[in-house]
N, CA, C and O atoms as a Tinker XYZ file with bonds, in Angstrom:
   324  protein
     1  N    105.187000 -142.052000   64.988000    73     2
     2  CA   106.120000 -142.821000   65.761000    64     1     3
     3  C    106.856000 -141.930000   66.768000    63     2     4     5
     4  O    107.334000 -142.459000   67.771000    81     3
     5  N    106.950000 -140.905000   66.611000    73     3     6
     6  CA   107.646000 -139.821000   67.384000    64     5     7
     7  C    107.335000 -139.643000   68.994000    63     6     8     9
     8  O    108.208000 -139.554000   69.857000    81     7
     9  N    105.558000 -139.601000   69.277000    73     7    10
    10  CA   105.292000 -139.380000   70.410000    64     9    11
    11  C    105.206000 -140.660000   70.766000    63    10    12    13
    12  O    104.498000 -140.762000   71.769000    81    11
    13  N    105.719000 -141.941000   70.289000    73    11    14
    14  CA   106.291000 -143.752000   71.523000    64    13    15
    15  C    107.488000 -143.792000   71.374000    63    14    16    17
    16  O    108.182000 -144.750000   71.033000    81    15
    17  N    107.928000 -142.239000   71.745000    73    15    18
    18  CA   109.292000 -142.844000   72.234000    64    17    19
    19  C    110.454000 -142.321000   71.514000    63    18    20    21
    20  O    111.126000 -143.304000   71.200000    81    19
    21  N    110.979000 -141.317000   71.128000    73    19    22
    22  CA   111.497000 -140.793000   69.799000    64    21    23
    23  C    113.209000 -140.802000   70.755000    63    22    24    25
    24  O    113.340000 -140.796000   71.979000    81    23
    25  N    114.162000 -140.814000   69.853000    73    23    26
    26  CA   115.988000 -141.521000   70.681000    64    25    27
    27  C    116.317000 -140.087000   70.543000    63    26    28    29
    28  O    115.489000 -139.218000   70.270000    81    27
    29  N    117.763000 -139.866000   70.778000    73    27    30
    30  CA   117.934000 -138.270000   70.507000    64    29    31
    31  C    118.234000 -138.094000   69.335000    63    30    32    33
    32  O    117.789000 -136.991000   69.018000    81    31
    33  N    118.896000 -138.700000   68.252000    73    31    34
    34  CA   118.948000 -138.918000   66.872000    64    33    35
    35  C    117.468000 -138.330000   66.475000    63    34    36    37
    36  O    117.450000 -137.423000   65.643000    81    35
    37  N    116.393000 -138.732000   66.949000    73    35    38
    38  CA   115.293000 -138.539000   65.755000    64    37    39
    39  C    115.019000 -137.329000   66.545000    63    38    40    41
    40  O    114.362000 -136.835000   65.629000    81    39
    41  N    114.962000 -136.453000   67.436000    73    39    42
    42  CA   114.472000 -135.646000   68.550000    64    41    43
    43  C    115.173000 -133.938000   67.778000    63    42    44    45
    44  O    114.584000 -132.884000   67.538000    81    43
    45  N    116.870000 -134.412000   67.554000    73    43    46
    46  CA   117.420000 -133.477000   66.593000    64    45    47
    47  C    116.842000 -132.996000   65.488000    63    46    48    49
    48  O    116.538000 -131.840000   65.193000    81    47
    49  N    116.677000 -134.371000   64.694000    73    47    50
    50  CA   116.217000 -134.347000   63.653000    64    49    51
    51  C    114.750000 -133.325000   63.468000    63    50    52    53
    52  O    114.685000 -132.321000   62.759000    81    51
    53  N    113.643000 -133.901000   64.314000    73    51    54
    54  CA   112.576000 -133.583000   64.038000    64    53    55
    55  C    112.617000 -132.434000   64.772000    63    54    56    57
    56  O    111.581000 -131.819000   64.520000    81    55
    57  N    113.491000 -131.653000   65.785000    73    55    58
    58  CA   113.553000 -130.214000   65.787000    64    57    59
    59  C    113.922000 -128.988000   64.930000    63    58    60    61
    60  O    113.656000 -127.795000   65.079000    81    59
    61  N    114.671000 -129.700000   63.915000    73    59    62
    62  CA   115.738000 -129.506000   62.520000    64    61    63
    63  C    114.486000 -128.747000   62.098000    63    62    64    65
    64  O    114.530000 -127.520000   62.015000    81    63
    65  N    113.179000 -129.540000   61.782000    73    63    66
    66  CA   112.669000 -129.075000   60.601000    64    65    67
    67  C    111.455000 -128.146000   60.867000    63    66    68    69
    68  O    110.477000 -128.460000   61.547000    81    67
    69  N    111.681000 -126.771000   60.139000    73    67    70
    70  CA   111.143000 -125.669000   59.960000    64    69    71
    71  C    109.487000 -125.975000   60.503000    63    70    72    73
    72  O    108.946000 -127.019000   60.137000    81    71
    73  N    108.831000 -125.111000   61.284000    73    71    74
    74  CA   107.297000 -125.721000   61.923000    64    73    75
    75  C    106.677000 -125.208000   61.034000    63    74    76    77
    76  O    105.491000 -125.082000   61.338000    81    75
    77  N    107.031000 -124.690000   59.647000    73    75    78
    78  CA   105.395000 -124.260000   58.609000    64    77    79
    79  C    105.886000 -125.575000   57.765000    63    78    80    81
    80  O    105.072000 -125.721000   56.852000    81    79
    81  N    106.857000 -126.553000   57.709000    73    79    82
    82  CA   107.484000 -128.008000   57.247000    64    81    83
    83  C    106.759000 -129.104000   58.153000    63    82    84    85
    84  O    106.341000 -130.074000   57.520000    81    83
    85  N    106.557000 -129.109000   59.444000    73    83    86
    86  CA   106.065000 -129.827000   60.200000    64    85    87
    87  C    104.482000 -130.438000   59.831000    63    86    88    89
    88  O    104.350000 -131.569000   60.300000    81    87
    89  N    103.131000 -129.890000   59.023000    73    87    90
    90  CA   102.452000 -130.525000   58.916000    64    89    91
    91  C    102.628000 -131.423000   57.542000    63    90    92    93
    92  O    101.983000 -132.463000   57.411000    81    91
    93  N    103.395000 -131.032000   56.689000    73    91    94
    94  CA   103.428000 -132.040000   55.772000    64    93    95
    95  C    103.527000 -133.594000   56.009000    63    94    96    97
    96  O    103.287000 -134.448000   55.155000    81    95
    97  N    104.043000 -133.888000   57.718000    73    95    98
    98  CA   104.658000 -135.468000   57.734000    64    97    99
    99  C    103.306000 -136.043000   57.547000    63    98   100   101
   100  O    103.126000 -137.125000   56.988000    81    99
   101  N    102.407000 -135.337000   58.001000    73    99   102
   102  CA   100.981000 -135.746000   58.187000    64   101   103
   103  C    100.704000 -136.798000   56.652000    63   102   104   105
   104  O    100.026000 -137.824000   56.618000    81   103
   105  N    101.445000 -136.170000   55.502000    73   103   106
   106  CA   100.595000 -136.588000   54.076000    64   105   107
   107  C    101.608000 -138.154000   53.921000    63   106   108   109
   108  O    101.385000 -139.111000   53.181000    81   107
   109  N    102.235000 -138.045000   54.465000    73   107   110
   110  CA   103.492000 -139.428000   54.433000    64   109   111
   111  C    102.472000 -140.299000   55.658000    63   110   112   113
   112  O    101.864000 -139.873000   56.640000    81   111
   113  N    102.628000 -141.777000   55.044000    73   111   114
   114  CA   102.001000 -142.991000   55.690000    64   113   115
   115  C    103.197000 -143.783000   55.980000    63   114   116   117
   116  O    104.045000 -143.806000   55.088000    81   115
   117  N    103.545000 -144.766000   57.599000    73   115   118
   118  CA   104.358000 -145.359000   57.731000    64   117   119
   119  C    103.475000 -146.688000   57.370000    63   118   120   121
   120  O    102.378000 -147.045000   57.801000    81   119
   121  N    104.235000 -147.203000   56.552000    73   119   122
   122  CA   103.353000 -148.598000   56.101000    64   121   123
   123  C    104.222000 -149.804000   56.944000    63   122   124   125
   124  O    103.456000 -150.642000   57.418000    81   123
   125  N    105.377000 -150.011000   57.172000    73   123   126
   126  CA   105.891000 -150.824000   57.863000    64   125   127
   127  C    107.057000 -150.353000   58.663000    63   126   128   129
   128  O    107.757000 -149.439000   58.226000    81   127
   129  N    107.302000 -150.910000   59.783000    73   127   130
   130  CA   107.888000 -150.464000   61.056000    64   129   131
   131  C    109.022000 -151.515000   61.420000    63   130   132   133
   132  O    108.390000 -152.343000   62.077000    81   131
   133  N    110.998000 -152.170000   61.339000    73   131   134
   134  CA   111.231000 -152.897000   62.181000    64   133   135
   135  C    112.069000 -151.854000   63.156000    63   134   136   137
   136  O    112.930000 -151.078000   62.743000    81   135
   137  N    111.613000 -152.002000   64.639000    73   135   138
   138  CA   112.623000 -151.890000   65.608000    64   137   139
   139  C    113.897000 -151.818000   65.148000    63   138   140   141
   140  O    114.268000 -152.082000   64.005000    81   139
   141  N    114.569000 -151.447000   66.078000    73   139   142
   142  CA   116.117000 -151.550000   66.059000    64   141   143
   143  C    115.897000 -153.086000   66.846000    63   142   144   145
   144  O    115.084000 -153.617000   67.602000    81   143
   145  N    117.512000 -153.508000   65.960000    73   143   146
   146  CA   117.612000 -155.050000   65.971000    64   145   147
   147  C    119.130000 -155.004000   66.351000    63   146   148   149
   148  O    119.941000 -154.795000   65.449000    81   147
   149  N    119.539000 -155.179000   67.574000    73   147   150
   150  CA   120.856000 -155.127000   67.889000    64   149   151
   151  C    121.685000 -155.703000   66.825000    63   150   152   153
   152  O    122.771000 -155.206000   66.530000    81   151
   153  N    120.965000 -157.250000   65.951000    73   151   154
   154  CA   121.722000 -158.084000   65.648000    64   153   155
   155  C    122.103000 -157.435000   64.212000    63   154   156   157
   156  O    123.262000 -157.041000   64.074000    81   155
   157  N    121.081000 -157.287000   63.006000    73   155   158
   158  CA   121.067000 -156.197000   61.881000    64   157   159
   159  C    121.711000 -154.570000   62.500000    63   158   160   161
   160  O    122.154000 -153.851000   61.604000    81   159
   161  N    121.760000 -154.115000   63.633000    73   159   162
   162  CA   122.352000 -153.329000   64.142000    64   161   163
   163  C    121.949000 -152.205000   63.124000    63   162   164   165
   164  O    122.760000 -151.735000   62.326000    81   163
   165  N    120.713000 -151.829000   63.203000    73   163   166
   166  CA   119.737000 -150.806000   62.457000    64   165   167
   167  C    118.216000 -151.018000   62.891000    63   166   168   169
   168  O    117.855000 -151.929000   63.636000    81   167
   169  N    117.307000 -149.989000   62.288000    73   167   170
   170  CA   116.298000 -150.346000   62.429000    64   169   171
   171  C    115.588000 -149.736000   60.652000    63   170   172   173
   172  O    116.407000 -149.381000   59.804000    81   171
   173  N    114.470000 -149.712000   60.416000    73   171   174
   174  CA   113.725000 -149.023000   59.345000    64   173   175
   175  C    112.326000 -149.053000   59.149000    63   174   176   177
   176  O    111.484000 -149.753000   59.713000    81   175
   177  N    112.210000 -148.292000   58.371000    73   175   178
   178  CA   110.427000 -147.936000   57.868000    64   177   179
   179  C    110.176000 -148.183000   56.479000    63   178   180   181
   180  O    111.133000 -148.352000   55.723000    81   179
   181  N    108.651000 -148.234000   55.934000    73   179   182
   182  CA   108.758000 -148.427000   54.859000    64   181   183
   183  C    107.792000 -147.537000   54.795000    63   182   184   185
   184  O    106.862000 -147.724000   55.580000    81   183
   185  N    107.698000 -146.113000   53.704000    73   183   186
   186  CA   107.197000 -144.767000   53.749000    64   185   187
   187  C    106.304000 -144.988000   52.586000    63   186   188   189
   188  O    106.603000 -145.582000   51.550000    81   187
   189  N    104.902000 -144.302000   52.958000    73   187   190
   190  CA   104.431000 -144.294000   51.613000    64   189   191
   191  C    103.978000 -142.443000   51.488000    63   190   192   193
   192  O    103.378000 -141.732000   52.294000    81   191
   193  N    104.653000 -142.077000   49.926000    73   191   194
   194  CA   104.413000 -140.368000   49.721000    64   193   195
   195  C    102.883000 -140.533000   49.457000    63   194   196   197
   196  O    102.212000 -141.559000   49.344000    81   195
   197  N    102.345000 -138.505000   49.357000    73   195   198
   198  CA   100.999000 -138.609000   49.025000    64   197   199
   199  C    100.602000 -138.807000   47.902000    63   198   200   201
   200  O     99.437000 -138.785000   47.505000    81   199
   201  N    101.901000 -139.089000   47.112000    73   199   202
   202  CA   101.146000 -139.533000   45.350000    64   201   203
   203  C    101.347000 -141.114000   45.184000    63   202   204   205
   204  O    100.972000 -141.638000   44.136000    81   203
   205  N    101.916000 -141.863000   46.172000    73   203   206
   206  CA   101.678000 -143.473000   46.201000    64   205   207
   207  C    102.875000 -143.742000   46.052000    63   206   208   209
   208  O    103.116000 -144.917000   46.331000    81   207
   209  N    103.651000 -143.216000   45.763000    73   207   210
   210  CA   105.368000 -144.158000   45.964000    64   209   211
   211  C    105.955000 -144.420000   47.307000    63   210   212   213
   212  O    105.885000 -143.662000   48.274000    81   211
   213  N    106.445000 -145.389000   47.263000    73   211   214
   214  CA   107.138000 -146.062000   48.595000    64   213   215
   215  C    108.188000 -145.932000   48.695000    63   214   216   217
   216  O    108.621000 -145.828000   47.547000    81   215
   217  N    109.347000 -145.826000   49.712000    73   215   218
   218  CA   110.724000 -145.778000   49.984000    64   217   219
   219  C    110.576000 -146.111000   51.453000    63   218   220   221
   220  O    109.620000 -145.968000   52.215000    81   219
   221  N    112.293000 -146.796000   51.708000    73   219   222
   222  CA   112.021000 -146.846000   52.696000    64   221   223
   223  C    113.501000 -145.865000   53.323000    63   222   224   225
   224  O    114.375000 -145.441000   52.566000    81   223
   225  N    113.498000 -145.704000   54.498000    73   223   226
   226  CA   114.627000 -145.408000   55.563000    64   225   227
   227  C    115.041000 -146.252000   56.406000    63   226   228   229
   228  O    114.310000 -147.189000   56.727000    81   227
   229  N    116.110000 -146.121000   56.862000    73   227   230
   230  CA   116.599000 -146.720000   57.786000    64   229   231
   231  C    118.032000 -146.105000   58.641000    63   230   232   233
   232  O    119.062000 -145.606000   58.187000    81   231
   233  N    117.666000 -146.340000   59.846000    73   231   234
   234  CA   119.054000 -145.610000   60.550000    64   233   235
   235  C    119.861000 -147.085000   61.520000    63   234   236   237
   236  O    119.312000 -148.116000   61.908000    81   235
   237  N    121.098000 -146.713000   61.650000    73   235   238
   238  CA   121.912000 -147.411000   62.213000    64   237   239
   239  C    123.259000 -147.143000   62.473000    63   238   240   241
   240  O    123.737000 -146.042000   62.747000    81   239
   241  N    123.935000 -148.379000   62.358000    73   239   242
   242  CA   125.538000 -147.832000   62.324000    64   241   243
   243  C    125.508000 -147.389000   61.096000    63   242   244   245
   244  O    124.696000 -147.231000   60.183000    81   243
   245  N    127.016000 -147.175000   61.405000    73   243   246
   246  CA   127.456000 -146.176000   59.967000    64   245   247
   247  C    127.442000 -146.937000   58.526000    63   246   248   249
   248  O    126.748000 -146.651000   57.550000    81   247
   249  N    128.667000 -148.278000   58.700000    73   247   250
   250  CA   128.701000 -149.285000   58.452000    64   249   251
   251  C    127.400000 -150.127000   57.796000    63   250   252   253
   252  O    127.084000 -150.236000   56.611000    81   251
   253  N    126.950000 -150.521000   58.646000    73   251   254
   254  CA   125.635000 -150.908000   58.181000    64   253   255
   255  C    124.873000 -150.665000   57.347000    63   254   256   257
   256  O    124.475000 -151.521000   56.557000    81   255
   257  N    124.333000 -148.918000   57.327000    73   255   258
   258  CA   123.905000 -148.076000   56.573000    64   257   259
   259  C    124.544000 -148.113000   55.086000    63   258   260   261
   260  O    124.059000 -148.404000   53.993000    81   259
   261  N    125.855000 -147.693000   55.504000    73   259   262
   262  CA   126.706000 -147.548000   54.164000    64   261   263
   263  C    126.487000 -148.577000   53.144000    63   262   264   265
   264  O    126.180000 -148.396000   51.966000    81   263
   265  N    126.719000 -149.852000   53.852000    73   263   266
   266  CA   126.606000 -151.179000   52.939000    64   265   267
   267  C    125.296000 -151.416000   52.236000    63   266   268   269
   268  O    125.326000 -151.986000   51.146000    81   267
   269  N    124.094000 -151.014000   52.780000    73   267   270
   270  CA   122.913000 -150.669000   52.162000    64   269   271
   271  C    122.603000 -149.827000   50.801000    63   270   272   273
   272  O    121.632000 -149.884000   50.046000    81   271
   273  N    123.588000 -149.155000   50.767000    73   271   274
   274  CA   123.505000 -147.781000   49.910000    64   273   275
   275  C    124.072000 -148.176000   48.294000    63   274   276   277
   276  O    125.299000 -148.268000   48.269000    81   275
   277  N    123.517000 -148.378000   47.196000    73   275   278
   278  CA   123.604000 -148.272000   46.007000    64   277   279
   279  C    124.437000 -147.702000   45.225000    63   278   280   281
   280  O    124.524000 -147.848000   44.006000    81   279
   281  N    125.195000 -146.906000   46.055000    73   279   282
   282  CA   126.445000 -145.933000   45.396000    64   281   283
   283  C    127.327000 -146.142000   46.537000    63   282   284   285
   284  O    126.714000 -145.437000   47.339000    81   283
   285  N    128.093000 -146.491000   47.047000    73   283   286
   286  CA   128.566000 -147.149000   48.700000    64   285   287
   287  C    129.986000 -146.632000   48.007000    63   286   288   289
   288  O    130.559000 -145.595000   48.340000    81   287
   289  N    130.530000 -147.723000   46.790000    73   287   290
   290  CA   131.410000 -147.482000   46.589000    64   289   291
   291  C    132.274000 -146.226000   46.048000    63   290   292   293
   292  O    133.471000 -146.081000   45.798000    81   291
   293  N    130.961000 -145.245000   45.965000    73   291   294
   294  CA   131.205000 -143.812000   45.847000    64   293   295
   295  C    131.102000 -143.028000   46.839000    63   294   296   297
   296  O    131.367000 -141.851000   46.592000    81   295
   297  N    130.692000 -143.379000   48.276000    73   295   298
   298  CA   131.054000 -142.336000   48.661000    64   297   299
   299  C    131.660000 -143.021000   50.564000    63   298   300   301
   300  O    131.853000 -142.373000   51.593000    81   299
   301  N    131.762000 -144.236000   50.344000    73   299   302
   302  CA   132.688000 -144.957000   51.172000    64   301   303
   303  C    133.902000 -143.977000   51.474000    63   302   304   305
   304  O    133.849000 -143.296000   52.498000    81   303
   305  N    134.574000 -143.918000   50.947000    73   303   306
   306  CA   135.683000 -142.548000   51.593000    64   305   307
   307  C    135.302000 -141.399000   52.078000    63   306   308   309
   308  O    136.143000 -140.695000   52.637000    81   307
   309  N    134.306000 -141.083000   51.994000    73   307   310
   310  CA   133.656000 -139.030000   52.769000    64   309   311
   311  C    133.138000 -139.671000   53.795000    63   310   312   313
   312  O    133.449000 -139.207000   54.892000    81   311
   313  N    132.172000 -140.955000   53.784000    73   311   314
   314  CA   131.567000 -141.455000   54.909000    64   313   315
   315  C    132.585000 -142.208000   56.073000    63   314   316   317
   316  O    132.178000 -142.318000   57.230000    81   315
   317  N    133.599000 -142.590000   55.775000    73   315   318
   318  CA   134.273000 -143.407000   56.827000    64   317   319
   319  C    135.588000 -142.686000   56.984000    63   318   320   321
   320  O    136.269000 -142.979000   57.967000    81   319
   321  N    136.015000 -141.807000   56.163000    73   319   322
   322  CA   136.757000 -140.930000   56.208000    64   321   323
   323  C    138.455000 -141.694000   55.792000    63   322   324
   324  O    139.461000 -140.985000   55.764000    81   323
């Protein structure tokens, strides 16, 4: 997904990581893709590792994100300050 178009968020990111780290993305499969959605005000993926487990990511507002998160109410104060 990187070379259609990558925002500066992911551009950081994927400069971040160490280039003998860089061929591993290869073994990760993007199995599903939504855009950023002004209205959900995020976007996400759904990842598959090379031993078959799935997770997904997602970036957005802060907000947004946060409310997603399974432990929210733990760490709602470091994140919003």
């Amino acid at each position: 997904r990187m070379s259609e178009g990558a925002d500066a968020i992911d551009t950081v990111i994927a400069n971040s990581v160490a280039e003998a780290d860089k061929p591993r993305w290869k073994e990760y499969v993007e199995t599903d893709f939504t855009p950023f959605d002004p209205v959900i005000k995020r976007t996400e993926a759904t990842v598959q590792t090379p031993n078959g487990d799935v997770f997904k990511v997602a970036k957005g507002a802060t907000k947004v994100v946060l409310e997603m998160c399974a432990n929210k109410a733990d760490c709602n104060d470091v994140v919003l300050g």
